[in-house]
C-alpha atoms as a printed R data frame, in Angstrom:
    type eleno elety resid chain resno      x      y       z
1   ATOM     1    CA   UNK     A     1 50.040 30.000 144.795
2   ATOM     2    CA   UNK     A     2 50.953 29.980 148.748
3   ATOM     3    CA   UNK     A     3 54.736 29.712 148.902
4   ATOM     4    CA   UNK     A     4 53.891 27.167 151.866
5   ATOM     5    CA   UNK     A     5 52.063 24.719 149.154
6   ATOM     6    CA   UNK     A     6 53.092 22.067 147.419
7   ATOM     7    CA   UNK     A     7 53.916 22.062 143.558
8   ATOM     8    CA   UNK     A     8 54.651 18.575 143.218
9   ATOM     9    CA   UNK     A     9 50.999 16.790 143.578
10  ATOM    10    CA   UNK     A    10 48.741 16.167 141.198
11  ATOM    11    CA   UNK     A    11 45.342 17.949 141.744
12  ATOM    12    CA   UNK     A    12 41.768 17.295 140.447
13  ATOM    13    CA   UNK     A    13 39.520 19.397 141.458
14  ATOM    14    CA   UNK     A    14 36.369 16.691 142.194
15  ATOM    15    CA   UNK     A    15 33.784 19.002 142.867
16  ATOM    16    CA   UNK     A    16 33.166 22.629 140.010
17  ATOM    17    CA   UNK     A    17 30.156 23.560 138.197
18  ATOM    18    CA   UNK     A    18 29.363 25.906 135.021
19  ATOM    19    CA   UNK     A    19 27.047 28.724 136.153
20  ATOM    20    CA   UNK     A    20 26.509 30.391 132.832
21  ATOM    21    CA   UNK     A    21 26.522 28.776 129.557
22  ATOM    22    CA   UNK     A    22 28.818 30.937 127.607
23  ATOM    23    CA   UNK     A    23 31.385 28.695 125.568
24  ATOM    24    CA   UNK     A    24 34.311 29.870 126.238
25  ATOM    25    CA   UNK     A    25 33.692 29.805 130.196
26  ATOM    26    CA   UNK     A    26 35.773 26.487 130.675
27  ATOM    27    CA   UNK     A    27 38.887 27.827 129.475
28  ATOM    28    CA   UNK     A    28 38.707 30.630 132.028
29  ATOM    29    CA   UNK     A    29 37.827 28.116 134.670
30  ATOM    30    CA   UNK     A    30 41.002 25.823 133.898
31  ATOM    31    CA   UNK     A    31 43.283 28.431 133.768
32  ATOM    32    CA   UNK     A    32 42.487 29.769 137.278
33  ATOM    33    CA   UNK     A    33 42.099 26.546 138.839
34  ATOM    34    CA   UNK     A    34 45.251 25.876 136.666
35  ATOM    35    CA   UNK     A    35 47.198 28.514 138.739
36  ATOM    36    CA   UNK     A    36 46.288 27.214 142.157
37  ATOM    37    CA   UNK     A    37 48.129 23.816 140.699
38  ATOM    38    CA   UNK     A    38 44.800 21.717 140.127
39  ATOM    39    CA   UNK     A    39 45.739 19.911 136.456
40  ATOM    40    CA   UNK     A    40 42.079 18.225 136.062
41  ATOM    41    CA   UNK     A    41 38.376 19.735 136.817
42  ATOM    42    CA   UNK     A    42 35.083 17.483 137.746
43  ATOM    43    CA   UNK     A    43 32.185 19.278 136.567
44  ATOM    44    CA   UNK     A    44 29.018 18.592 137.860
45  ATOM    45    CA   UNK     A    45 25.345 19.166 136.074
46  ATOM    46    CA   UNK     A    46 22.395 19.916 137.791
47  ATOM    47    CA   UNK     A    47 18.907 19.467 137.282
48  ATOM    48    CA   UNK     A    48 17.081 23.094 136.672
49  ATOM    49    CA   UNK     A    49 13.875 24.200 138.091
50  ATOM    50    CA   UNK     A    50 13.310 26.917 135.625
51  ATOM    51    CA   UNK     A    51 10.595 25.688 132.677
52  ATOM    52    CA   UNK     A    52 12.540 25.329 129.483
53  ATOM    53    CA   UNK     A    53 16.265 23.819 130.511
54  ATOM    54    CA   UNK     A    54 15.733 20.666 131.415
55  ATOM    55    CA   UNK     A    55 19.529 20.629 132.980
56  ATOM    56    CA   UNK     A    56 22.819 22.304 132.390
57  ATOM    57    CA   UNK     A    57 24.204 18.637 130.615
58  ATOM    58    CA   UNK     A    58 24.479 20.355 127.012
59  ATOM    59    CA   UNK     A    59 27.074 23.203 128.505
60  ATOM    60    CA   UNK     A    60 28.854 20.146 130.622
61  ATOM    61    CA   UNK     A    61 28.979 18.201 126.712
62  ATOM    62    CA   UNK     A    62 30.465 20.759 125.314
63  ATOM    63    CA   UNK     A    63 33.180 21.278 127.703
64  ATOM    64    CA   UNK     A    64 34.358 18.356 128.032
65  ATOM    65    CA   UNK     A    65 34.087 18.043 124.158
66  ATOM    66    CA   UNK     A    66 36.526 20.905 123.926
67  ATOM    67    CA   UNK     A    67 38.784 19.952 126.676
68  ATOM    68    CA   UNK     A    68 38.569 16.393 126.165
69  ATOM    69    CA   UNK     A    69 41.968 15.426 128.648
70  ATOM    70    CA   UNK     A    70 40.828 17.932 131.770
71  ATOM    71    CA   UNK     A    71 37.568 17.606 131.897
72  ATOM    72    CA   UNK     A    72 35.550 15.033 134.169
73  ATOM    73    CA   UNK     A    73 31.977 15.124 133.627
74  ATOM    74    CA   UNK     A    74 28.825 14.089 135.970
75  ATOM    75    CA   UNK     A    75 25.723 14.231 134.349
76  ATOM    76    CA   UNK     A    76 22.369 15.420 135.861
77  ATOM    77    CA   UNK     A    77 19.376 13.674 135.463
78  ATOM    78    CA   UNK     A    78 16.453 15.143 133.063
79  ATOM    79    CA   UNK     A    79 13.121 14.125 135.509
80  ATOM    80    CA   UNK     A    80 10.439 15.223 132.903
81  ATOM    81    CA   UNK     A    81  9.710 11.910 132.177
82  ATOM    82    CA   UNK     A    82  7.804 11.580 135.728
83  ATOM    83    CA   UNK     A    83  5.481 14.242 135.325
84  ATOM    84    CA   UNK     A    84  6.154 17.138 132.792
85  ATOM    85    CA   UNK     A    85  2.807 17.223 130.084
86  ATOM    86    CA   UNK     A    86  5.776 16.715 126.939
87  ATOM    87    CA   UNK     A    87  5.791 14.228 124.159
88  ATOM    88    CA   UNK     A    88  7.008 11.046 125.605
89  ATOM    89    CA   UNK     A    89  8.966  9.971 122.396
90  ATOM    90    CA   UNK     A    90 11.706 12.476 124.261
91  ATOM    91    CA   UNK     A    91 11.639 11.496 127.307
92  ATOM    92    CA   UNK     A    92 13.646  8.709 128.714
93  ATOM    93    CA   UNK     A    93 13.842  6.521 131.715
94  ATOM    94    CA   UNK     A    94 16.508  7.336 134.381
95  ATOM    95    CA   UNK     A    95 17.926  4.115 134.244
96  ATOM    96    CA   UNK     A    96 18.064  4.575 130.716
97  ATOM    97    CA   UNK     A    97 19.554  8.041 130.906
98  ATOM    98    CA   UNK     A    98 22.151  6.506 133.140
99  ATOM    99    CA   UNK     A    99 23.246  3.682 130.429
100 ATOM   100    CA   UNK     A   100 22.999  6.483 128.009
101 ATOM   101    CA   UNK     A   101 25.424  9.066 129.408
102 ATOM   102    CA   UNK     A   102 27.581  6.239 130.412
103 ATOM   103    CA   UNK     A   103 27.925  5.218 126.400
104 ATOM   104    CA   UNK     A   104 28.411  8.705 125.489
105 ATOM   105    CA   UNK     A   105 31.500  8.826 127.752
106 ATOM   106    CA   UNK     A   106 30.591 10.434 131.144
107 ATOM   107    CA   UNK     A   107 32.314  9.657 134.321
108 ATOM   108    CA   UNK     A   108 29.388  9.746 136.566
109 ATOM   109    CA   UNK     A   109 26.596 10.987 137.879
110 ATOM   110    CA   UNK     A   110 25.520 14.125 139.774
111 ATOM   111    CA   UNK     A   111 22.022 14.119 142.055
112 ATOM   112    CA   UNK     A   112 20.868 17.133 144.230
113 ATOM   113    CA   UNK     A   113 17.830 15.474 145.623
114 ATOM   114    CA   UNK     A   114 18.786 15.119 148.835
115 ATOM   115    CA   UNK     A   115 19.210 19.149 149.572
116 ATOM   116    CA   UNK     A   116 15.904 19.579 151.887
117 ATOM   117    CA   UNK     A   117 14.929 22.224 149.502
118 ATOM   118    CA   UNK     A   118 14.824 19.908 146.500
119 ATOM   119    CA   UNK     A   119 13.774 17.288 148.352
120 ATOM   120    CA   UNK     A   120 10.824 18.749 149.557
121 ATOM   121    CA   UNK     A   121 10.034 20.430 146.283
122 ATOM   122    CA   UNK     A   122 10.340 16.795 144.166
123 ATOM   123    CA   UNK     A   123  8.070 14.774 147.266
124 ATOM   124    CA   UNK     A   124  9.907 12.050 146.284
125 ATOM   125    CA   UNK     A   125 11.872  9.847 148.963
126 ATOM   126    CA   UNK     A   126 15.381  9.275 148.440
127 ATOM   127    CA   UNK     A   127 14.340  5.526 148.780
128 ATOM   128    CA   UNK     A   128 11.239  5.726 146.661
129 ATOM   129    CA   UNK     A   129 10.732  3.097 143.900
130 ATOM   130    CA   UNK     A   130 11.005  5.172 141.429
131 ATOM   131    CA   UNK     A   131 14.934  5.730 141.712
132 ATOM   132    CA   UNK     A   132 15.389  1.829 142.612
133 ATOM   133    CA   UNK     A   133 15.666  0.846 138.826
134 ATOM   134    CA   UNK     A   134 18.176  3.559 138.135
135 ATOM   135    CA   UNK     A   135 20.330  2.737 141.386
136 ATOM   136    CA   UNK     A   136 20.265 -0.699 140.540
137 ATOM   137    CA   UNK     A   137 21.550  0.715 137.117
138 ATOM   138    CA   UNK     A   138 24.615  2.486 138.379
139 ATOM   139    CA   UNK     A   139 25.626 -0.180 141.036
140 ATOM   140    CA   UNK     A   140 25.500 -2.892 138.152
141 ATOM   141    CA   UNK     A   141 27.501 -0.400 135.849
142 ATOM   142    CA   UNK     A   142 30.117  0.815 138.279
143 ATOM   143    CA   UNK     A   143 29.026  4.169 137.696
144 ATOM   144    CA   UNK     A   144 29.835  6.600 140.470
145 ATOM   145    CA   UNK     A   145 27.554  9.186 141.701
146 ATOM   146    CA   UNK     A   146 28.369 12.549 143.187
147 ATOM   147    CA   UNK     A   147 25.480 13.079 146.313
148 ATOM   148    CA   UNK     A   148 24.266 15.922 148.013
149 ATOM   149    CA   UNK     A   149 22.223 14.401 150.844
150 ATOM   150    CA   UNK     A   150 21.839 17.078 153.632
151 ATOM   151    CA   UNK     A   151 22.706 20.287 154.703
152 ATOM   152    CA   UNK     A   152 24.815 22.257 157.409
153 ATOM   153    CA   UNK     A   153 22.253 21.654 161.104
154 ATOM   154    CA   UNK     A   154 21.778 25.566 161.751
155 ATOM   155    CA   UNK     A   155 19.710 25.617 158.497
156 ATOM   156    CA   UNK     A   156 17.117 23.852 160.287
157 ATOM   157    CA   UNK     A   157 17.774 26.554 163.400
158 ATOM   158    CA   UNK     A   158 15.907 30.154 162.916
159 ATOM   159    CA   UNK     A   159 18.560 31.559 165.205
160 ATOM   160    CA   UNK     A   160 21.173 29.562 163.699
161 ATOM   161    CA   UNK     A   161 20.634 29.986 160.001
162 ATOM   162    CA   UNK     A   162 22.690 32.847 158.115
163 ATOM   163    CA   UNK     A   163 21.394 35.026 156.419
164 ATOM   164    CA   UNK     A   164 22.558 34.261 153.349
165 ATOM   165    CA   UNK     A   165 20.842 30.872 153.160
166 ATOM   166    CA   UNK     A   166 17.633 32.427 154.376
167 ATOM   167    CA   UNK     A   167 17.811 34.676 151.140
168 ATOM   168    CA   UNK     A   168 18.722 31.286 149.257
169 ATOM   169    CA   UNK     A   169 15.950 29.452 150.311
170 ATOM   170    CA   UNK     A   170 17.784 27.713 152.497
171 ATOM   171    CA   UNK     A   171 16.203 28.098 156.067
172 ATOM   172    CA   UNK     A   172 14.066 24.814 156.946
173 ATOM   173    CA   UNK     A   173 11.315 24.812 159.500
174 ATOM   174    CA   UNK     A   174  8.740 22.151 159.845
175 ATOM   175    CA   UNK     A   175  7.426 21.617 156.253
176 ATOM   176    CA   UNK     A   176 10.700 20.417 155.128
177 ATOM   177    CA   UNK     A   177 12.357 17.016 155.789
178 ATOM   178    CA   UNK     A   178 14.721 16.663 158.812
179 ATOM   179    CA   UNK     A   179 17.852 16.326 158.427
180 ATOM   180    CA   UNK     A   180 17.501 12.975 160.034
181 ATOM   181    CA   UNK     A   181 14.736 11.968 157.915
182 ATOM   182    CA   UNK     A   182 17.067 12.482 154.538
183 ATOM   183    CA   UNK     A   183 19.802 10.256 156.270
184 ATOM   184    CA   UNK     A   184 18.030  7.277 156.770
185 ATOM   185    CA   UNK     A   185 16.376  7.376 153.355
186 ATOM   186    CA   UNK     A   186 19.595  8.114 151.664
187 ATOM   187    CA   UNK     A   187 21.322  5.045 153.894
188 ATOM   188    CA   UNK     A   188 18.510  2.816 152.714
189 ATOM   189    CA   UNK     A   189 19.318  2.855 149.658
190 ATOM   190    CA   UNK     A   190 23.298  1.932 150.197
191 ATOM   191    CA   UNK     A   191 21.788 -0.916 152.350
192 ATOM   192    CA   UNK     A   192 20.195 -1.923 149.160
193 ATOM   193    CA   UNK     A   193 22.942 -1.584 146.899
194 ATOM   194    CA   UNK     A   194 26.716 -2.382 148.590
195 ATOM   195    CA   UNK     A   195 28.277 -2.001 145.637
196 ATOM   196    CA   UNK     A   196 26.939  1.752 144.559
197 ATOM   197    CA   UNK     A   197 30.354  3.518 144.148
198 ATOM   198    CA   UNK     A   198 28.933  6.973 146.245
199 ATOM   199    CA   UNK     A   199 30.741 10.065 146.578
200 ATOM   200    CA   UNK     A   200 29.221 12.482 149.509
201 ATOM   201    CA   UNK     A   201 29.527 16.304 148.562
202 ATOM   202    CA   UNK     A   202 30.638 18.274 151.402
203 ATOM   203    CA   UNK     A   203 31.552 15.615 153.811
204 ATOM   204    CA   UNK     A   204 28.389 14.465 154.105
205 ATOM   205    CA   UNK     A   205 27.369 16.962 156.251
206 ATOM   206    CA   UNK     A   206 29.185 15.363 159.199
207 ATOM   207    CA   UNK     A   207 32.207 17.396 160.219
208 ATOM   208    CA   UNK     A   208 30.281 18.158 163.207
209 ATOM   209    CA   UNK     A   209 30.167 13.912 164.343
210 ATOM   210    CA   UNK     A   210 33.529 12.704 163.123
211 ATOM   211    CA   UNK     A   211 32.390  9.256 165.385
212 ATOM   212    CA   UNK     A   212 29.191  8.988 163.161
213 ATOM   213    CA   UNK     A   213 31.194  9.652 159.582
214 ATOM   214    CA   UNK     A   214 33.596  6.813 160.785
215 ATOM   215    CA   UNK     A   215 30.711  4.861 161.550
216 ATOM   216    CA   UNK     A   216 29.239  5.697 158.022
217 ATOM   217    CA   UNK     A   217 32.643  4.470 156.594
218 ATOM   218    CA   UNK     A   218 33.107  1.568 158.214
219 ATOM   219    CA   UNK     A   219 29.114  0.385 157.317
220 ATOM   220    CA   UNK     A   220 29.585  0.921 153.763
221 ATOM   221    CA   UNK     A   221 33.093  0.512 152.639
222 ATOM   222    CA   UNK     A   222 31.987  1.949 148.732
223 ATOM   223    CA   UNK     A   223 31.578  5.480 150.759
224 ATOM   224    CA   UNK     A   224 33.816  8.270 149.859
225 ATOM   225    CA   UNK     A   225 33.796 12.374 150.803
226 ATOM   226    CA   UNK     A   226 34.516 15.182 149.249
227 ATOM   227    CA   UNK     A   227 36.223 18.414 150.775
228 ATOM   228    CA   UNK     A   228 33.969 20.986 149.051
229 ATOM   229    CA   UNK     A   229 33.750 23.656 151.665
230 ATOM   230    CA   UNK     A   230 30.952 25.251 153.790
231 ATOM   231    CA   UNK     A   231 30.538 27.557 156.437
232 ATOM   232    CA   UNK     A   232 30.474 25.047 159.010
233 ATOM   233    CA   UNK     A   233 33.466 22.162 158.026
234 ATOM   234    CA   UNK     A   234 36.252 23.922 158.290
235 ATOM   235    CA   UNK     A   235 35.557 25.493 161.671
236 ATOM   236    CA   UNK     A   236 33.659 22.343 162.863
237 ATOM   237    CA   UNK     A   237 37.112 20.387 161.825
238 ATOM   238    CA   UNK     A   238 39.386 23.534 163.628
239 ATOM   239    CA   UNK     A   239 37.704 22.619 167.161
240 ATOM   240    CA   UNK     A   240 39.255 18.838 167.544
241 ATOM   241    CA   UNK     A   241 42.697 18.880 165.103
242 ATOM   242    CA   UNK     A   242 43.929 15.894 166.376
243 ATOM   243    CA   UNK     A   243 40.836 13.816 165.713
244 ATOM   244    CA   UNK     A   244 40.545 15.159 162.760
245 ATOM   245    CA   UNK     A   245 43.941 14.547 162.008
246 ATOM   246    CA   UNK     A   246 43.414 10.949 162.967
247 ATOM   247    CA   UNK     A   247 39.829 10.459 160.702
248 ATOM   248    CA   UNK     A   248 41.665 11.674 158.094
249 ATOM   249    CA   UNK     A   249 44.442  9.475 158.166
250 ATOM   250    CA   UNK     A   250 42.403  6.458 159.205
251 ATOM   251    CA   UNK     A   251 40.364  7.016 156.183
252 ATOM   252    CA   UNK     A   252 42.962  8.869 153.211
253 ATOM   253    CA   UNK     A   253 41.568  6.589 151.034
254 ATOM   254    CA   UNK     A   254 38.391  7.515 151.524
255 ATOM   255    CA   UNK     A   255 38.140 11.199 151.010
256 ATOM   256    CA   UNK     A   256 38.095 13.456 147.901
257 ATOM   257    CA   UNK     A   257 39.396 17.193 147.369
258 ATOM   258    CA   UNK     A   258 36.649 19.167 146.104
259 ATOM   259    CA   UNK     A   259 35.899 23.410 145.668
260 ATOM   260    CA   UNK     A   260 32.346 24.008 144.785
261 ATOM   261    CA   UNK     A   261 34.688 26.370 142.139
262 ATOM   262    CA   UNK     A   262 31.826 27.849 139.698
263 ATOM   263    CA   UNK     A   263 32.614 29.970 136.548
264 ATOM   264    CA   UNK     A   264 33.016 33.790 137.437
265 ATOM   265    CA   UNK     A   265 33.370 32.499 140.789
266 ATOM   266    CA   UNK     A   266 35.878 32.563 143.939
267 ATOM   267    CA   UNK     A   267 38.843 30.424 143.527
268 ATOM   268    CA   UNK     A   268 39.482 30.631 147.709
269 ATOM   269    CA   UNK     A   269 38.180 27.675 148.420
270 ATOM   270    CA   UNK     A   270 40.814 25.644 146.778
271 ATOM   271    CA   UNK     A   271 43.348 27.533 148.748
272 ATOM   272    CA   UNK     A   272 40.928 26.839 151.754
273 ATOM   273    CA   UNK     A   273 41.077 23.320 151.318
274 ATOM   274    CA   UNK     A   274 44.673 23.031 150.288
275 ATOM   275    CA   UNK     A   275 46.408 25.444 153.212
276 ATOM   276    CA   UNK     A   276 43.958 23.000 155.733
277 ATOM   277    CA   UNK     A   277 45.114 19.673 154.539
278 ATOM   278    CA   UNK     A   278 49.342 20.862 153.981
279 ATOM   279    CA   UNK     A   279 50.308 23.517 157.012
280 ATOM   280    CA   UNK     A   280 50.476 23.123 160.416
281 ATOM   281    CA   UNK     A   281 48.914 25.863 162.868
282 ATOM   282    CA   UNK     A   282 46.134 28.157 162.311
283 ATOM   283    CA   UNK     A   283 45.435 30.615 159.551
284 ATOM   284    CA   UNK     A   284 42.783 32.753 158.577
285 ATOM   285    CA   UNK     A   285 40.570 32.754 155.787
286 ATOM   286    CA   UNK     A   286 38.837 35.372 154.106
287 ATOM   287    CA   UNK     A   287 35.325 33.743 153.930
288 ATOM   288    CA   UNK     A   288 35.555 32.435 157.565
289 ATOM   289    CA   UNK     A   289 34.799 34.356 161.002
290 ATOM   290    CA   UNK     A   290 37.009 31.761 162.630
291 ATOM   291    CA   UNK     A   291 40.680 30.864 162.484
292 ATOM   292    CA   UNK     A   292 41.203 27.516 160.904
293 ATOM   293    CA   UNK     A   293 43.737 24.566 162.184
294 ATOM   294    CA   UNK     A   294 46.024 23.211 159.431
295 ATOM   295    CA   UNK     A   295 46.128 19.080 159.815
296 ATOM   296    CA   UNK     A   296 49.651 19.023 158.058
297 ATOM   297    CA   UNK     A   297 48.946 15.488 156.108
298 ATOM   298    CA   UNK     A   298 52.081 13.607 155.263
299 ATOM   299    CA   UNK     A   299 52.844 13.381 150.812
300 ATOM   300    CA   UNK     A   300 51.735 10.131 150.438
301 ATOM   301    CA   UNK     A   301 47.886 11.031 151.996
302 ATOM   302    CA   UNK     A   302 47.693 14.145 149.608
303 ATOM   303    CA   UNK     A   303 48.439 12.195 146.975
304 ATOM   304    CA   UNK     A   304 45.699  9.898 147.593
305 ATOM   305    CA   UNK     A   305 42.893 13.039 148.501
306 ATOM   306    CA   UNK     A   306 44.164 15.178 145.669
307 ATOM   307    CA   UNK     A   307 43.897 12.892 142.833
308 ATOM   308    CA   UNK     A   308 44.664  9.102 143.669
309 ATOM   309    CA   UNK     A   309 40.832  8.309 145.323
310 ATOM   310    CA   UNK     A   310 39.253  9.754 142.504
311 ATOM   311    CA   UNK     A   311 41.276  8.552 139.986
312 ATOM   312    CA   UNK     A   312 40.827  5.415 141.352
313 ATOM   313    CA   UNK     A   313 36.652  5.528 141.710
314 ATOM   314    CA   UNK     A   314 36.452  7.334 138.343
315 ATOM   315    CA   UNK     A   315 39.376  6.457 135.791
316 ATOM   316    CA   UNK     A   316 43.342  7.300 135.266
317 ATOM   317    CA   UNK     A   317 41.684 10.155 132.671
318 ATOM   318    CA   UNK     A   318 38.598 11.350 131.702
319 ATOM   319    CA   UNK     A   319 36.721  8.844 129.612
320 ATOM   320    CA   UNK     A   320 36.571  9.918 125.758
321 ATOM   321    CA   UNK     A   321 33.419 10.997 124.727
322 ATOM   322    CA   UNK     A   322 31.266  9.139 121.571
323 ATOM   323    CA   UNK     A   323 30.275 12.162 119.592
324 ATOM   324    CA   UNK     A   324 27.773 10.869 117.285
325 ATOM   325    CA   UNK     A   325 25.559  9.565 120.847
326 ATOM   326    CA   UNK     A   326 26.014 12.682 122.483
327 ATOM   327    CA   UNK     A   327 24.802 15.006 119.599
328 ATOM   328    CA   UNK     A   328 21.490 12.484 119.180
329 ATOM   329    CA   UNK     A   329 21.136 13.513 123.393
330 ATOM   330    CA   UNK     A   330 21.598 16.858 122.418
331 ATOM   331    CA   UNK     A   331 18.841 16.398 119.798
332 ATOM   332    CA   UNK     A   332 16.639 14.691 122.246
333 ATOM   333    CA   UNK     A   333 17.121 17.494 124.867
334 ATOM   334    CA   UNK     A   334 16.507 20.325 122.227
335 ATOM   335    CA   UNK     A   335 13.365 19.033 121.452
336 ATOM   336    CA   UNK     A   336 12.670 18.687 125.129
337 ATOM   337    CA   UNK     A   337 13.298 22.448 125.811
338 ATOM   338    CA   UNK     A   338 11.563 23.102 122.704
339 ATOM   339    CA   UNK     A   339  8.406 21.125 123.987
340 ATOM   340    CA   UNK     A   340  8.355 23.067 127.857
341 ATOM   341    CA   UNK     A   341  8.766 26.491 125.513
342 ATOM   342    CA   UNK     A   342 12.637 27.556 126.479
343 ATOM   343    CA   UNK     A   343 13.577 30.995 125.573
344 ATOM   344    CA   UNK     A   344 16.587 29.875 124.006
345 ATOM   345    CA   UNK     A   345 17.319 26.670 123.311
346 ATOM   346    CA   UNK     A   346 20.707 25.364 125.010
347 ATOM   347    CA   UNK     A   347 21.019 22.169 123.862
348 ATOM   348    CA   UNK     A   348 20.518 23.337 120.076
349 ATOM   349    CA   UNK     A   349 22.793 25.522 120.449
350 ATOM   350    CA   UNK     A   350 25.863 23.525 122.146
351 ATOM   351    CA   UNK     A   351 25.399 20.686 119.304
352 ATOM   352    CA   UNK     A   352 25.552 23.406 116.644
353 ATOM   353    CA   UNK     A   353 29.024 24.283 118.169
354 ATOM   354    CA   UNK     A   354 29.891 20.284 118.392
355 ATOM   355    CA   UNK     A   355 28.911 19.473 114.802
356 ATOM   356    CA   UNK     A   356 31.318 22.581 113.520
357 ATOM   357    CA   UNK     A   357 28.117 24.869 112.386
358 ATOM   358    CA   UNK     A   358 27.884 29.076 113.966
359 ATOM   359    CA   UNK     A   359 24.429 29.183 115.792
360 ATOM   360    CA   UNK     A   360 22.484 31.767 114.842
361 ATOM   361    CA   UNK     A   361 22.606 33.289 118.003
362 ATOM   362    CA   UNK     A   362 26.147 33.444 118.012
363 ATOM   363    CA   UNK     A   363 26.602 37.437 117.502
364 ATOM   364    CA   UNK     A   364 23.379 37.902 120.100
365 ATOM   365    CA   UNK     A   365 25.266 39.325 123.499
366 ATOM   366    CA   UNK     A   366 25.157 37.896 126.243
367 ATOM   367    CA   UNK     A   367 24.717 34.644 123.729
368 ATOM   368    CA   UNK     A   368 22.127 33.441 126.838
369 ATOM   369    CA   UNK     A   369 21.234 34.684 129.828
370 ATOM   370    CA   UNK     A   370 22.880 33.707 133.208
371 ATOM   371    CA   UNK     A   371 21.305 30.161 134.603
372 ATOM   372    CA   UNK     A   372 19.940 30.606 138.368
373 ATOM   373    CA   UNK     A   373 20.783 27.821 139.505
C-alpha cells in the first residue's frame, strides 16, 4: 500500500472478473486486492463466444459459494435460447433468467452488448424487443445491472486506435455501430424504464465530455459510474482537474470505484484509481504515457465512491445464496454445454465441488483450460 493512502475506508472493488476457472483462483484474487485495502470484490460474468460455455456464471457460483461475505456477484446472461439449435427444455427466457439468478441470491446483472464488437456480432439493438421483457424485469425487481455501452473514440480512428485493441479486435471502421448509434439505443431504453437501477462500466465512456456525463446524470437520476480504468480516463480527466474535481463532487453519489482486476492479473489499477481520487498533484503511472492529476477528494466523498454508492444500489453485504436453486442452474447449464458439445463441462464440474463430491477431473492439470474471454 502507498504510504500516501488511506487505511481507514472501506473498499469494494465494483468492477473484477475470473479469467480462468481454476477453484482456488478467488482466494488469490482477495488476498491481493485484500492488500491494496479493498475488503469486498464485485465479480462480473460474461457471456462467451466460444461453442460449449455458455458463460463463466458456474465459476462466479462457486466463488461466491466459497466466499459467501466478500463476494458480490453479477450474472451474465445465457442467449442460446434466441438462436442456438439445443433442446429448448434448457433453455430459458432472459427475463426468466433474471428472476432466476435473483432467487438464487445474485446481486445483479452484468451485459456486454453494448461493446461495438459484441454488438455488431449479436445484430441485435440495444433497444430491440427482445431485451424489453427482461428490462422491464430488472426495473420491476430492483435489480441493478452493470453496462458496458461504448468504447474509448480513437477505436473508431485508424490513426487513433492502439495497437493493442487492433490485435483485440477492437478497431471499428464502418461495419460496426457508431459510437453514437450505441448511445441513443442504450438511452432509449432508460427513457423506457426510469427506474432501471444502471451502473455504467468505465465512466460511460465520457471522461472526454464531462458537460454531456452531467447531462446524462441529471436526465436519469437512477445513473451511476464506475471508475474501472482505460487508456483514455485518466489522462482525459488529468487535462481539466478542477472540473473534474467539481463533477466529481457534484455527483459523489453517483460514481462507483471499480478495477477491471482479473485473476492472474495486474492489481495497478486499483492503485491507479485510488492515488487519483486521494493525492493532490501529479504522479505517474506505470501503464500510462501521461502524468496523471490527483483530485484530492475530501473523507466523506471516498466513503461514498469506495463503498457507500454501491452498498447502497446493491445491499449492506452480499446477498446469501439459495444452494439447492443454484445447483438445479448448474444442472440446467451442464446440460446446455453438454448439448453445444463443450470440451469440458464447467458447470458439472463447479456443482460437483458445491454438492461436496471430487470431479473426476480433479487430478487432470490444468483442471480446464484458460477461458478467452
Amino acid at each position: 500500500m502507498t504510504g500516501r493512502l488511506r487505511t481507514d475506508i472501506p473498499i469494494i472493488d465494483a468492477h473484477t472478473h475470473l479469467e480462468t476457472p481454476q477453484p482456488d483462483v478467488v482466494d488469490v484474487m482477495l488476498e491481493q486486492e485484500a492488500a491494496l485495502g479493498v475488503e469486498s470484490m464485485s465479480l462480473l460474468m460474461l457471456s462467451l463466444p466460444s461453442t460449449g460455455y455458455v458463460s463463466t456464471n458456474p465459476e462466479g457460483f462457486y466463488a461466491k459459494w466459497r466466499h459467501p461475505d466478500r463476494i458480490y456477484l453479477f450474472a451474465a446472461l445465457d442467449y442460446t435460447s434466441l438462436g442456438a439449435d439445443v433442446d429448448l427444455r434448457f433453455a430459458c427466457s432472459l427475463p426468466q433468467q433474471a428472476r432466476r439468478f435473483w432467487a438464487m441470491g445474485c446481486d445483479g446483472m452484468k451485459m456486454l452488448t453494448g461493446k461495438p464488437n459484441y454488438r455488431k456480432e449479436s445484430g441485435l439493438a440495444l433497444d430491440s424487443i427482445v431485451y424489453e421483457p427482461y428490462f422491464t424485469c430488472l426495473e420491476t425487481l430492483q435489480m441493478p445491472l452493470l453496462w458496458h455501452v461504448g468504447d474509448p473514440e480513437e477505436f473508431w480512428d485508424p490513426e487513433l486506435c492502439p495497437q493493442w485493441a487492433k490485435d483485440s479486435g477492437w478497431a471499428y471502421d464502418s461495419t460496426f455501430p457508431s459510437k453514437e448509434a450505441i448511445y441513443a439505443e442504450c438511452h432509449h431504453v432508460l427513457e423506457r424504464h426510469p427506474k432501471l437501477q444502471v451502473i455504467f462500466a468505465h465512466f460511460h465512456f465520457l471522461s472526454a465530455d464531462l458537460p454531456r456525463a452531467a447531462a446524462l446524470m441529471d436526465r436519469f437520476p437512477n445513473v451511476c459510474f464506475d471508475l474501472t480504468p482505460g487508456t483514455e480516463m485518466y489522462p482525459n480527466f488529468s487535462k481539466r482537474p478542477d472540473e473534474t474535481r467539481d463533477f466529481f463532487l457534484k455527483y459523489q453519489d453517483r460514481i462507483i470505484l471499480g478495477s477491471d482486476f482479473m485473476s492472474g492479473g495486474d492489481t495497478s489499477p486499483i492503485l491507479l484509481v485510488r492515488q487519483f481520487l486521494e493525492t493532490e498533484g501529479e504522479f505517474t503511472h506505470r501503464n500510462l504515457a501521461q502524468p496523471v492529476q490527483g483530485i484530492a477528494l475530501p473523507r466523506e466523498s471516498l466513503e461514498r465512491i469506495y463503498a457507500g454508492n454501491y452498498r447502497r444500489i446493491t445491499s449492506s453485504s452480499p446477498r446469501p445464496l439459495d444452494e439447492s436453486l443454484v445447483l438445479a442452474e448448474l444442472n440446467r447449464t451442464a446440460a446446455l454445454q453438454d448439448e453445444l458439445g463443450a470440451q469440458r463441462n464447467t458447470a458439472r464440474f463447479f456443482a460437483t465441488l458445491i454438492s461436496g463430491g471430487i470431479p473426476a477431473d480433479w487430478e487432470r492439470e490444468p483442471i480446464f483450460d484458460s477461458l478467452m474471454l
